[in-house]
C-alpha positions, 0 to 999 in steps of 0.5 A: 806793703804795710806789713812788709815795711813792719817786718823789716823794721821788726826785724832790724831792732831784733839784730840791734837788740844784740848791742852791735851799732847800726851802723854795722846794718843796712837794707839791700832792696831787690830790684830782681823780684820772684815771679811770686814776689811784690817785694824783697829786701835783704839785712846786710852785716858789715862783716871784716870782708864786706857786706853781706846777707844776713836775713832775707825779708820777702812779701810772696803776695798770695802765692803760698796759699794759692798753691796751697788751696789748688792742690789741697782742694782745700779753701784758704780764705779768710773773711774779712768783716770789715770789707765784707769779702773774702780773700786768700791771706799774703805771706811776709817771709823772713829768713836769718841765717844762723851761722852767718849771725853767729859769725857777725857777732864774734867778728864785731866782738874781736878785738885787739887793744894797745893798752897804756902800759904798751902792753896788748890784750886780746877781748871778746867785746860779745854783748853782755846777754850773748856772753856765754860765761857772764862772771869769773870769780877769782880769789886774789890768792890761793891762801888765808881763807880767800879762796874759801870765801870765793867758792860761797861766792860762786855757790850762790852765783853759778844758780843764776849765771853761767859762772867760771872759778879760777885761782891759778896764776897771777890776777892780771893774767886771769883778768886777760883769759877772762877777757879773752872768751868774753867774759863781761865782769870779774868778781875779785875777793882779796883780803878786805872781803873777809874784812867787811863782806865786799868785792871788786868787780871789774868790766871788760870793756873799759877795765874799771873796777868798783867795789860792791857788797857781796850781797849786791853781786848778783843784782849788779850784774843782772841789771848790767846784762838787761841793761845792755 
C-alpha cells in the first residue's frame, strides 16, 4: 500500500507538471474493486462537460505474477534478504489515456478574452513546454532591412525551437494568429533593432511586451519554458 500511495502522488505531480492547476484534478477511489485488486483509484480531469478519467491507479496484488509463474512453470519469486523468505512481487499498474489528456490540455487551454479596447481575441493558453510552436518572428514591416534582420533571427532560433516566420498583414493581426495556436512569445524586429541590435518580445498570456538584446533571445525564452 506504500507504494500504491506513491504512485498516486507520482503521478499527480506528473499531470501538474503540464502547468494546468489542481484544482482542475481529483482522486476518485473505487469502492467496487477486481477480484485481483486491493486498491484502485482513478485521476479525474475537470473537463467543459464534467469530471472525467483520465489515468487509472491500480494495486493488482500478486495476481499478475502468480498467473505468470502457474502457467510458465517458471518460479517468480524474489528473495528478500532482509526478511529472509521469499515471495511472489505485487504490481502498481497505472494507465493514461492519451487522447483523453490530449483533450484536457486543449480544453484548459481555450480561451475566449474581451480585451479593454472591447475587442476580442481567441488563445491557446497551452503550457509553454506543450506549445508546439514556442516563437513568431515577425519583422515590423516588409522593407528597410527588417525582414532581413528577422530571418538572422530566425536562423539562429529555429535549431533550438519549433519557430514560425511571418511578415504578412499588420502585427496586431500576426500577434492574434500567433495567439490563436498558441504561440507563447513573439519576437518583433522594427527599426530600432537595426539601430542597437534589440527586439521586443511579447507574452501570450498577459500581452507584455520587454525589450531585450538579440543575443539574449534564445536564453529568455529557454528559461520562460523550463520555468513554467
Amino acid at each position: 500500500m506504500k507504494w500504491y500511495e506513491f504512485w498516486k502522488e507520482e503521478r499527480k505531480k506528473w499531470h501538474l507538471s503540464m502547468g494546468i492547476p489542481e484544482s482542475k484534478y481529483r482522486f476518485h477511489d473505487h469502492e467496487k474493486l477486481a477480484h485481483y485488486a486491493n486498491a484502485a483509484a482513478d485521476i479525474e480531469f475537470d473537463f467543459p462537460m464534467g469530471f472525467k478519467e483520465l489515468e487509472g491507479i491500480h494495486s493488482r496484488t500478486d495476481f499478475d505474477l502468480n498467473a505468470h509463474q502457474e502457467f510458465s512453470g517458471k518460479k517468480l519469486q524474489y528473495f528478500d534478504p532482509e526478511l529472509n523468505e521469499s515471495y511472489v512481487p505485487y504490481v502498481v499498474e497505472t494507465s493514461i489515456g492519451l487522447d483523453r489528456t490530449f483533450l484536457a490540455v486543449l480544453s484548459h487551454a481555450y480561451t475566449e478574452e474581451k480585451l479593454e479596447d472591447g475587442s476580442e481575441r481567441v488563445v491557446m493558453k497551452l503550457p509553454p513546454v506543450l506549445a508546439p510552436v514556442k516563437a513568431a518572428v515577425l519583422p515590423l514591416m516588409k522593407k528597410d532591412g527588417l525582414p532581413e534582420k528577422a530571418r538572422e533571427i530566425m536562423d539562429v532560433l529555429k535549431y533550438d525551437y519549433m519557430c514560425q516566420y511571418e511578415e504578412k498583414d499588420a502585427i496586431g493581426r500576426r500577434y492574434r494568429r500567433q495567439d490563436a495556436i498558441g504561440t507563447p512569445y513573439c519576437i518583433t524586429v522594427d527599426h530600432q533593432t537595426l539601430e542597437d541590435n534589440t527586439v521586443t518580445i511579447r507574452d501570450r498570456d498577459n500581452m507584455k511586451q520587454e525589450r531585450i538584446p538579440i543575443n539574449q533571445i534564445s536564453s529568455i525564452i529557454d528559461k520562460k519554458i523550463k520555468g513554467n
